[in-house]
TORKOL-4160 file (C-alpha; in steps of 0.2 Angstrom, whole numbers, padded with zeros to 4 digits, m for minus):
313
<pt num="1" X="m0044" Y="m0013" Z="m0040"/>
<pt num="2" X="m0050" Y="m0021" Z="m0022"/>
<pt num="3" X="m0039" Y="m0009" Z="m0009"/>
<pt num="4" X="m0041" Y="m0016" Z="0010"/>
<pt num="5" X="m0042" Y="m0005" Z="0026"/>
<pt num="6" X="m0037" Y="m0014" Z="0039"/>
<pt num="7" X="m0039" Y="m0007" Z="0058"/>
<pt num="8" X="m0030" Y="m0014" Z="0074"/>
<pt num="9" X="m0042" Y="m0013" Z="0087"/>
<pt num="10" X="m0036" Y="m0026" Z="0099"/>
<pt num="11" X="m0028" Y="m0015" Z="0112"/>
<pt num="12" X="m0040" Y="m0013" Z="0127"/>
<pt num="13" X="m0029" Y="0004" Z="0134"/>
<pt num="14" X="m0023" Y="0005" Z="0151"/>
<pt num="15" X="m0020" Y="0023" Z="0149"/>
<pt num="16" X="m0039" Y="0023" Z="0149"/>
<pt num="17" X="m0043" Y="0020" Z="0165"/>
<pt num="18" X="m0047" Y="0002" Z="0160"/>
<pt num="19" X="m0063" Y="0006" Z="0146"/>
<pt num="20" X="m0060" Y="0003" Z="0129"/>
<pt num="21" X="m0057" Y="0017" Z="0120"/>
<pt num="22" X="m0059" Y="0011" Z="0103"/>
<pt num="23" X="m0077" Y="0012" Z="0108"/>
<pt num="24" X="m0079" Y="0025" Z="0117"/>
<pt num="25" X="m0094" Y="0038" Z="0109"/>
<pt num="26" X="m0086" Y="0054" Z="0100"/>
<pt num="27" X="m0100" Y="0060" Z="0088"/>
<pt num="28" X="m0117" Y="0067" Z="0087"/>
<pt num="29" X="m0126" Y="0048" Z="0085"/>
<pt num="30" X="m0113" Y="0039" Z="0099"/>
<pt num="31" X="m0098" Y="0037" Z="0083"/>
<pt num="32" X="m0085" Y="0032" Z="0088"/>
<pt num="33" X="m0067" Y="0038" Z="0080"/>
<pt num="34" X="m0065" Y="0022" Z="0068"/>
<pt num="35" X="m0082" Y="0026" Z="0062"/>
<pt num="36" X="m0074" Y="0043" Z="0055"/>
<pt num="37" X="m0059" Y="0033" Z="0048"/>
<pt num="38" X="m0072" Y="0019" Z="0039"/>
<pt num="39" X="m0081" Y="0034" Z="0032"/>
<pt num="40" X="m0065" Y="0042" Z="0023"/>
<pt num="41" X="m0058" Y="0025" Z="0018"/>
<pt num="42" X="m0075" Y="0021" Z="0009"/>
<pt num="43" X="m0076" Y="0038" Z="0002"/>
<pt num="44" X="m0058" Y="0039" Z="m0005"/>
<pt num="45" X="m0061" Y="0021" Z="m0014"/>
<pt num="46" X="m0058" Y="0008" Z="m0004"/>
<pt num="47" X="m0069" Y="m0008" Z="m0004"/>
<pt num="48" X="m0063" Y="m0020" Z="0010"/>
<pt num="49" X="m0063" Y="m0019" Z="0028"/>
<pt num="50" X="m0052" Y="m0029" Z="0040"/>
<pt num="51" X="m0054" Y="m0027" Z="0060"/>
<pt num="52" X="m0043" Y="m0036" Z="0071"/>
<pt num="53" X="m0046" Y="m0039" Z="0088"/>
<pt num="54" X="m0049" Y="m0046" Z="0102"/>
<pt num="55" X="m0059" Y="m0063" Z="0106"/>
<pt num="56" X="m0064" Y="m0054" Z="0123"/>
<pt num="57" X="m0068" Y="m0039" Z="0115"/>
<pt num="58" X="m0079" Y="m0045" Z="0101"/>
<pt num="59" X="m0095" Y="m0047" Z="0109"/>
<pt num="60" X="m0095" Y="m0025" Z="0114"/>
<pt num="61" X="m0087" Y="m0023" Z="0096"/>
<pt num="62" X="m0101" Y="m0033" Z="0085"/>
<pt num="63" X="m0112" Y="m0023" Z="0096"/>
<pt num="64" X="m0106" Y="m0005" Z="0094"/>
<pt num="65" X="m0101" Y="m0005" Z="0077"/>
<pt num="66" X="m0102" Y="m0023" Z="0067"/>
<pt num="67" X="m0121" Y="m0021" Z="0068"/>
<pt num="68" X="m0122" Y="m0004" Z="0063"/>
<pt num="69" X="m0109" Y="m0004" Z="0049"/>
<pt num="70" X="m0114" Y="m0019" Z="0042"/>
<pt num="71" X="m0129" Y="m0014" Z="0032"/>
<pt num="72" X="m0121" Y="0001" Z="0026"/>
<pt num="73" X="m0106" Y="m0011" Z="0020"/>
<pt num="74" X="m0119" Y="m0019" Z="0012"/>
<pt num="75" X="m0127" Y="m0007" Z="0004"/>
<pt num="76" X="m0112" Y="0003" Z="m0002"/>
<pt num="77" X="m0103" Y="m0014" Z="m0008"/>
<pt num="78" X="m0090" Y="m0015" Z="0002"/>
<pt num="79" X="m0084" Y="m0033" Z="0010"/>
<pt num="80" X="m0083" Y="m0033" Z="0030"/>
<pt num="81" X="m0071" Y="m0046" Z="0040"/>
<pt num="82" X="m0065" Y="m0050" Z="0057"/>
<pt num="83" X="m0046" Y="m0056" Z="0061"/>
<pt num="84" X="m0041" Y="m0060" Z="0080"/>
<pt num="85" X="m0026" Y="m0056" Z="0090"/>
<pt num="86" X="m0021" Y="m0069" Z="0101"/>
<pt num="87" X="m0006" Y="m0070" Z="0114"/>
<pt num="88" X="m0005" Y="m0088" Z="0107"/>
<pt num="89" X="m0004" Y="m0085" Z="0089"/>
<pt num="90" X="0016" Y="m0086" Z="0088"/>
<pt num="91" X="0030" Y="m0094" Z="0078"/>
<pt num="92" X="0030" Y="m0112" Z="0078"/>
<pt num="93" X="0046" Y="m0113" Z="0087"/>
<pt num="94" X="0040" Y="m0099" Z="0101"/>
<pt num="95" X="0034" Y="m0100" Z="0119"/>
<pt num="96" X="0025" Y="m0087" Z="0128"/>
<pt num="97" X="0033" Y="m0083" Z="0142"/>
<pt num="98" X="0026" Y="m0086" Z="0158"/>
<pt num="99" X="0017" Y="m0070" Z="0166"/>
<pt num="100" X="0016" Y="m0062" Z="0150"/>
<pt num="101" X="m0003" Y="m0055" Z="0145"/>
<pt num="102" X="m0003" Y="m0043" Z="0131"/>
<pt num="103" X="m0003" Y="m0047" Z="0113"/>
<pt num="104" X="0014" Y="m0045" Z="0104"/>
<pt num="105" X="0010" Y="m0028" Z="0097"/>
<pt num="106" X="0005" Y="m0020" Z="0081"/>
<pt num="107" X="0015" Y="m0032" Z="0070"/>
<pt num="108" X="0006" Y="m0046" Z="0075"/>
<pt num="109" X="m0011" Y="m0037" Z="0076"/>
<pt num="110" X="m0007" Y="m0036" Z="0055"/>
<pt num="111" X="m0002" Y="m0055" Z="0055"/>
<pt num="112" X="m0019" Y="m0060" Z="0063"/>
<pt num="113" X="m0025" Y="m0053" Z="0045"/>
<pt num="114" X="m0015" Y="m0060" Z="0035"/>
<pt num="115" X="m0023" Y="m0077" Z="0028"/>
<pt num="116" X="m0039" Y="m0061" Z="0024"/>
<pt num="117" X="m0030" Y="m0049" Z="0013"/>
<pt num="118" X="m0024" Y="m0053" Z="m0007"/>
<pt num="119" X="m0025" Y="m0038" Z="m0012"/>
<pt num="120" X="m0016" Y="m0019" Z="m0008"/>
<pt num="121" X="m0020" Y="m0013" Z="0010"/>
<pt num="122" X="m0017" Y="0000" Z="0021"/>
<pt num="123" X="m0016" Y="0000" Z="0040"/>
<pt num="124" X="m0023" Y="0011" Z="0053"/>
<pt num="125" X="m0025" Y="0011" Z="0072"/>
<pt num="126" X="m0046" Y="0013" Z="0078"/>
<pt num="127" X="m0040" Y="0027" Z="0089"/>
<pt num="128" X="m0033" Y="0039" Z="0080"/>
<pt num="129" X="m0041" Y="0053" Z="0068"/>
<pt num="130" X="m0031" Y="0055" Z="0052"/>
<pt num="131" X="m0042" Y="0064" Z="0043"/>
<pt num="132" X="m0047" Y="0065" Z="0023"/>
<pt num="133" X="m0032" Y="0069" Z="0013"/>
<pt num="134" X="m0023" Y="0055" Z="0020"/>
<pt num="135" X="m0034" Y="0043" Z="0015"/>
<pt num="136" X="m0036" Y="0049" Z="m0004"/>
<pt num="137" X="m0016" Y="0050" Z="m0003"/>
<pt num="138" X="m0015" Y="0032" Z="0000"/>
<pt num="139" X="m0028" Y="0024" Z="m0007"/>
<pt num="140" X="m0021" Y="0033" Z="m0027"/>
<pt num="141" X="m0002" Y="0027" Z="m0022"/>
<pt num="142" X="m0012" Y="0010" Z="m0019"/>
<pt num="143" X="m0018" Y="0011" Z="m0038"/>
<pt num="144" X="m0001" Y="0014" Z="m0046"/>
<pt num="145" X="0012" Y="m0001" Z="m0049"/>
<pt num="146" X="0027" Y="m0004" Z="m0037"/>
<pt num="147" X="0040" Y="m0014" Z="m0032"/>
<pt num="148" X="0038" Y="m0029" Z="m0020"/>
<pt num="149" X="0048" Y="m0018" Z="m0007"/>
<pt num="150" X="0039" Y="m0002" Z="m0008"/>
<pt num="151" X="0028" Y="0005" Z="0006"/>
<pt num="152" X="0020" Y="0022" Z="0008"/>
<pt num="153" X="0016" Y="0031" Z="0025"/>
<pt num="154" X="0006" Y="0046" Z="0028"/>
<pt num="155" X="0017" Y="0061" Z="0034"/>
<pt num="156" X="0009" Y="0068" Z="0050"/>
<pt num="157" X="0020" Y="0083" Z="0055"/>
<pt num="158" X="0024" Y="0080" Z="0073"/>
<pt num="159" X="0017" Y="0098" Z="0081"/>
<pt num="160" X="m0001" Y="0092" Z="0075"/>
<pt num="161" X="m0001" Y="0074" Z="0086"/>
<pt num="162" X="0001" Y="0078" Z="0102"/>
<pt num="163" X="m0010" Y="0078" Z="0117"/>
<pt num="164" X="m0014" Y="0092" Z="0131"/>
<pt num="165" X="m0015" Y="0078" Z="0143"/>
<pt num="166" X="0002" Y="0068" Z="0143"/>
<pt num="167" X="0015" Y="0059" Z="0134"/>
<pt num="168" X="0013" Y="0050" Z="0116"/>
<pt num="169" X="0022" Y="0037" Z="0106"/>
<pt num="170" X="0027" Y="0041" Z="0089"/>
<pt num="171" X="0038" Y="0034" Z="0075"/>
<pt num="172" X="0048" Y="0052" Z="0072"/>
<pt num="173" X="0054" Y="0048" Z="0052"/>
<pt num="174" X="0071" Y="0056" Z="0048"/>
<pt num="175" X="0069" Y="0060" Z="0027"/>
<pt num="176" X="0078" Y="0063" Z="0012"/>
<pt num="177" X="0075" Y="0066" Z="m0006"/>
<pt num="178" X="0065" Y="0084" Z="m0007"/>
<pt num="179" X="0056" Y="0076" Z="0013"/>
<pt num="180" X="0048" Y="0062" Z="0000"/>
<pt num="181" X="0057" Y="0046" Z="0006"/>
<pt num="182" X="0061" Y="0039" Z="0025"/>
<pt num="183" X="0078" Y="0034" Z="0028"/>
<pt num="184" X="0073" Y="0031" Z="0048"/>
<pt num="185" X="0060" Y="0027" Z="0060"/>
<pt num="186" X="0064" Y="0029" Z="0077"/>
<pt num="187" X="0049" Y="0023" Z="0090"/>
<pt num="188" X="0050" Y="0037" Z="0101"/>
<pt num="189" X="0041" Y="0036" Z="0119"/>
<pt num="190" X="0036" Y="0050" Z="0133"/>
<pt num="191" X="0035" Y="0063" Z="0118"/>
<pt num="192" X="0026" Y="0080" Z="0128"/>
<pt num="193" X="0019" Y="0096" Z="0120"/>
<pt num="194" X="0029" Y="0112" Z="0125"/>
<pt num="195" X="0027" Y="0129" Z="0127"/>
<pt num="196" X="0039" Y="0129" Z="0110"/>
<pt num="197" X="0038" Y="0111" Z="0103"/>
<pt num="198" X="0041" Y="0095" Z="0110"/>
<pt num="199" X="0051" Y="0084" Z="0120"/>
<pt num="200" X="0055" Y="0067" Z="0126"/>
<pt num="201" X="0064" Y="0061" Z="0140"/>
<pt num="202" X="0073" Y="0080" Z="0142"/>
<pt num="203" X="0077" Y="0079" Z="0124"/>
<pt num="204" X="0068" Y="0093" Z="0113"/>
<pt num="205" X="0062" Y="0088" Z="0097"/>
<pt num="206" X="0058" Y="0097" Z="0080"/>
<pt num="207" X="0040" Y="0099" Z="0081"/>
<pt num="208" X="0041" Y="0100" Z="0063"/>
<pt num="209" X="0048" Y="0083" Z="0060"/>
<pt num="210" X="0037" Y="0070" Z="0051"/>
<pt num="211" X="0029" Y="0055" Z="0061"/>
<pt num="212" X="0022" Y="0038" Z="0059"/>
<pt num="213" X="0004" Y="0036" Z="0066"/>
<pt num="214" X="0005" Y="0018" Z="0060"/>
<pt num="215" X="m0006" Y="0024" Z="0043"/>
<pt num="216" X="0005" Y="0013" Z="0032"/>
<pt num="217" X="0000" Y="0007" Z="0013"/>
<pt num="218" X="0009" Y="m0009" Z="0005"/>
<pt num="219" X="0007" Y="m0014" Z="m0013"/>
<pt num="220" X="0003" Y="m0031" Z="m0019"/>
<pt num="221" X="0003" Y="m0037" Z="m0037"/>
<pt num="222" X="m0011" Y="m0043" Z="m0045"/>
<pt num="223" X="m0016" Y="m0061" Z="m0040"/>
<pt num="224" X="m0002" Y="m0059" Z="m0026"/>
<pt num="225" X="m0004" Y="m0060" Z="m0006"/>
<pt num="226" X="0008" Y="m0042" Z="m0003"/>
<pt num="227" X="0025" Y="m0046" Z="0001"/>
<pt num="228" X="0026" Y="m0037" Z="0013"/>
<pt num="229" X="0016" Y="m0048" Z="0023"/>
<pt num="230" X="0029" Y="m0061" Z="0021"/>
<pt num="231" X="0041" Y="m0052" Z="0027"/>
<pt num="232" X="0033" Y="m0048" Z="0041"/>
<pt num="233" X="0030" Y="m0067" Z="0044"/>
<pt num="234" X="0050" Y="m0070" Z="0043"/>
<pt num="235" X="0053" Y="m0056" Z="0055"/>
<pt num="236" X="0040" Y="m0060" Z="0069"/>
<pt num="237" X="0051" Y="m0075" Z="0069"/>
<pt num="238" X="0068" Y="m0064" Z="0072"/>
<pt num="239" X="0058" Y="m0056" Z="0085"/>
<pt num="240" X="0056" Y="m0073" Z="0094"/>
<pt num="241" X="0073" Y="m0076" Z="0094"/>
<pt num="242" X="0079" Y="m0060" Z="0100"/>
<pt num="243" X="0067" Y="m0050" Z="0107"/>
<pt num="244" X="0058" Y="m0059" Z="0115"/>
<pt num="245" X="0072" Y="m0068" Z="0128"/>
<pt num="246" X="0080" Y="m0052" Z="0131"/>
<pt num="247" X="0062" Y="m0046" Z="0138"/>
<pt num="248" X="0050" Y="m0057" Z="0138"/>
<pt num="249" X="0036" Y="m0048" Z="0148"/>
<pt num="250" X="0035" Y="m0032" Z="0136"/>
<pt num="251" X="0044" Y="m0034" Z="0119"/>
<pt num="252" X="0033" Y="m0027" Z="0106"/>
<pt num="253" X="0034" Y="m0032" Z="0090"/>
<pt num="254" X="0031" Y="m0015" Z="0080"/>
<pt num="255" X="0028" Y="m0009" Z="0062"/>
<pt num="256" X="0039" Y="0007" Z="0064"/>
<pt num="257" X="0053" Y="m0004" Z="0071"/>
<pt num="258" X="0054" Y="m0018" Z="0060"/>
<pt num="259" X="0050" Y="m0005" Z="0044"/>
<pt num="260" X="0066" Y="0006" Z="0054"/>
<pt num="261" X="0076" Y="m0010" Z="0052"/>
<pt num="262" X="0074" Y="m0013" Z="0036"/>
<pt num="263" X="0076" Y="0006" Z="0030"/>
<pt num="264" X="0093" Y="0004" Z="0039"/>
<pt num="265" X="0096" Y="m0011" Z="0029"/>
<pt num="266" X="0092" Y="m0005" Z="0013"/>
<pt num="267" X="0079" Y="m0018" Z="0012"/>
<pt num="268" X="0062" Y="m0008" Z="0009"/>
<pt num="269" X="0061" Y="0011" Z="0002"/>
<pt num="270" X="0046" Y="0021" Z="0010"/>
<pt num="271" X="0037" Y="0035" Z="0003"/>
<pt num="272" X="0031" Y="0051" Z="0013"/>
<pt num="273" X="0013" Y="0057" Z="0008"/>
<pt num="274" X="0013" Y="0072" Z="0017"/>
<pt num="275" X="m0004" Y="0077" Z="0026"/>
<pt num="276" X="m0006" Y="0093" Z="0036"/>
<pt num="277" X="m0021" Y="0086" Z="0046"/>
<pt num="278" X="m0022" Y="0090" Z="0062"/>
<pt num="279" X="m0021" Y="0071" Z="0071"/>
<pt num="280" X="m0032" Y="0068" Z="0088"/>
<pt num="281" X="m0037" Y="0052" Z="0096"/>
<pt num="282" X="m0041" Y="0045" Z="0117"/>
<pt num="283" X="m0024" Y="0041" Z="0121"/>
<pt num="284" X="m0030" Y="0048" Z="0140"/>
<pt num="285" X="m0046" Y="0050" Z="0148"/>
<pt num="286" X="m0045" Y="0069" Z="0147"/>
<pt num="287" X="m0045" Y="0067" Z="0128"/>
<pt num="288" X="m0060" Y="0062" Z="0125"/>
<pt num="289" X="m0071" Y="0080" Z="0129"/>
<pt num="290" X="m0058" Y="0089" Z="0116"/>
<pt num="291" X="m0060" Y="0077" Z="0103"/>
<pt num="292" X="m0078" Y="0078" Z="0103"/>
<pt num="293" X="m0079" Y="0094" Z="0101"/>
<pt num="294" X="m0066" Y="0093" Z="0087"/>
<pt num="295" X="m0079" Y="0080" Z="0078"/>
<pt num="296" X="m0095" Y="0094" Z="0083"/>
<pt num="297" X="m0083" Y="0108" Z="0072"/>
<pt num="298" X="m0080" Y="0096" Z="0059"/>
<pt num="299" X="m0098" Y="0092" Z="0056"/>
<pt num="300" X="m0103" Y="0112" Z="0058"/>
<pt num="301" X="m0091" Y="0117" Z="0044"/>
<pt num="302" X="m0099" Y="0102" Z="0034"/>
<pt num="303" X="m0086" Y="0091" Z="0031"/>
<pt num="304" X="m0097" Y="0076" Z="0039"/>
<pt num="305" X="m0116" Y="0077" Z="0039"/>
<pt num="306" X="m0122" Y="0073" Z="0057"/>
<pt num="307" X="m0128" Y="0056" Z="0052"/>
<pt num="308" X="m0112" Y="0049" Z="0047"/>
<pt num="309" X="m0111" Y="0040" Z="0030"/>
<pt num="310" X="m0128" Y="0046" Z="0023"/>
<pt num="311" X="m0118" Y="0054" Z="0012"/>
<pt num="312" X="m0110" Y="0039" Z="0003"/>
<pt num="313" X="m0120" Y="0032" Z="m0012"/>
């Protein structure tokens, strides 16, 4: 079965100090972290890769990675494509508020995609680090049959996500069912490591909690577009409606909010696939030494050769 990966990469962040960390050099030979992510995709099975960005990022991301990955795409037989996030790309019926700059967040950056993927997919940001197991968990939940409403996340555990440097957003995921299914997601900002956990906004959290870090999977049946992308069609138009007047300059349309919404209204079932792999990503400038060094460690203890995907035949 054809299983896509599909990696948002159209934020340019301003928590950066205005580079763009997607491609910002982690590894040995100048990797960068989606590199890392593309390696365990294709070694877990997956055979499609979807990037979405930018229009004015494209020229530094052909250069960075299209050009390198390509031949290894190639050689490894695994289909490459480019989807673009666009302010402008909005329900029919929608105006884009005057002042307003930034794409309309992660929902949308997987609707840029969507006339690209027919067959099961999973969804990634190019920033983070999720590590092997998550990837293998997916990609096998991918291969089994479910219903049109099912979706599967991987479980980070909430102690394991955070940065030395300053606050974080995640989708903290209340659960039920033996800790296998969501029955929340609550988009959580300011989120700080402590001395004994974590907070956010004075509020201590359990830093035991499961979290989203947008690594979602959504089924499709075979010879179907996934329905899930419908639904997030119909609800970018809600979003419009709603959202959009009440704040026009920064509403976000989000994955963990919109799958939130529908968890409340019994309209999705979402399955935990628990990973205890210790998360890191360039949310700060600061990150990027520690994550390095975390990728130098990684290769010494030989879970990636130092010339990353010679190991893929």
């Amino acid at each position: 079965m054809k299983t896509t990966l599909l990696i948002m990469a159209a934020g340019i962040g301003s928590r950066f100090g205005g580079g763009i960390k997607q491609l910002e050099p982690v590894g040995m030979h100048d990797e960068i972290i989606m590199d890392y992510s593309i390696h365990d995709a294709i070694e877990a099975g997956f055979n499609k890769i979807v990037f979405v960005i930018r229009r004015d990022i494209e020229a530094d991301f052909r250069e960075r990675i299209g050009s390198r990955l390509e031949p290894v795409c190639a050689r490894l037989g695994v289909e490459l494509a480019y989807a673009f996030q666009d302010l402008h790309d909005i329900p029919a019926n929608g105006v884009v508020p005057e002042g307003r700059g930034k794409p309309w967040g992660t929902g949308q950056a997987v609707l840029a995609a969507k006339d690209l993927i027919h067959e099961p997919f999973i969804v990634i940001n190019a920033d983070d680090y999720y590590g092997k197991e998550a990837f293998r968990q997916l990609h096998d939940w991918l291969q089994l049959p479910h219903e049109d409403t099912a979706i599967a996340m991987a479980g980070f555990i909430l102690k394991n996500t955070l940065s030395e440097h300053g606050g974080v957003t995640r989708g903290i995921c209340q659960v039920a069912n033996g800790h296998s299914h969501v029955t929340d997601v609550v988009e959580t900002s300011n989120i700080i490591k402590t001395e004994d956990g974590a907070m956010a906004d004075g509020v201590r959290l359990d830093p035991e909690s499961y979290v989203s870090m947008n690594m979602w999977a959504f089924p499709a049946n075979e010879d179907e577009a996934p329905a899930f992308l419908t639904v997030l069609d119909n609800g970018f138009v809600s979003f419009f409606e709603t959202a959009v007047p009440a704040n026009p300059l920064k509403a976000e349309y989000l994955l963990p909010t919109l799958i939130g919404g529908l968890l409340r209204e019994d309209k999705c079932s979402v399955r935990v696939l628990e990973t205890q792999d210790r998360w890191f990503g360039v949310t700060y400038k600061e990150d990027k030494a520690a994550v390095a060094e975390s990728f130098r460690k990684l290769i010494a203890d030989g879970i990636y050769p130092e010339r990353l995907y010679d190991d893929l035949v």
